[in-house]
N, C-alpha and C positions, 0 to 999 in steps of 0.2 A: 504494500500500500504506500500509496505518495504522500511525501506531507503538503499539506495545503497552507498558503502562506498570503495574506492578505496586506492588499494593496487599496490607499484612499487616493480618488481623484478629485476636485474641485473643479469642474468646470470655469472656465474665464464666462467673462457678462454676457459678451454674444455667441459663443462655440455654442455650434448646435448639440446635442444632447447626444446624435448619435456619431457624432465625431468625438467628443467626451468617451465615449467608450469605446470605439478604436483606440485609440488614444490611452486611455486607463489597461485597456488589453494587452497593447503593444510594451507598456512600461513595463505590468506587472511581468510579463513573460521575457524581459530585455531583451526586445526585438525593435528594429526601426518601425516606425508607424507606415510607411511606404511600401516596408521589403516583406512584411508578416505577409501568411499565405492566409489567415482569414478572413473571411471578406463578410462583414455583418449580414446585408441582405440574403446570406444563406441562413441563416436564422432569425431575424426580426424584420421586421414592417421600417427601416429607419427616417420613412416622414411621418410616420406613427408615431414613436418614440419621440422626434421631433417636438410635436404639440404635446406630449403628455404633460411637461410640467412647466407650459408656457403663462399660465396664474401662479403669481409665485406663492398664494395663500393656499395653494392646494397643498392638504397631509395627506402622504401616499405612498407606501414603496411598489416597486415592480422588481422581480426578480427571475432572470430567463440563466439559460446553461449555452456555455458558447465556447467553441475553441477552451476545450480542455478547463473553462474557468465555470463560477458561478458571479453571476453580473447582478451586482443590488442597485438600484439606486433610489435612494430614498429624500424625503424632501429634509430640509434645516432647521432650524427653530425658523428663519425667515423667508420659507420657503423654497429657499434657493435644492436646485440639484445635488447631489454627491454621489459617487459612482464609487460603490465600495468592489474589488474583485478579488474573488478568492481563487488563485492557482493552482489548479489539481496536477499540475508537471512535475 
């Protein structure tokens, strides 16, 4: 069994939510964001994920299985995004 080791992302103000999690993917795995071989849309909706937490007053997590990870992201006390990723490699 792998150990799983978890990785927090913060989204910047405007990065879209599912670049945020390329992005949190690519880190938590030390891979470039560019050269990684997964490609979100084989597993989520990414204009979906998009508007999910375009109200920043919405409380809510969502949490899908992607590229060897498990992908949280839940809102802040100020609603803002956070892309927690846990590394099953």
């Amino acid at each position: 069994m792998r150990d799983t080791q978890e990785f927090f992302y913060e989204p910047g103000e405007d990065e879209p939510l599912s670049t945020a999690v390329v992005t949190a993917v690519a880190e938590a795995h030390h891979e470039d964001v560019l050269e990684q071989e997964w490609v979100i849309s084989n597993d989520i909706n990414a204009d979906a994920l998009d508007g999910l937490f375009q109200e920043n007053n919405l409380k809510m997590t969502l949490q899908f299985e992607a590229d060897s990870t498990t992908a949280t992201i839940v809102a802040d006390k100020n609603g803002d995004p956070v892309v927690k990723i846990e590394s099953h490699r």
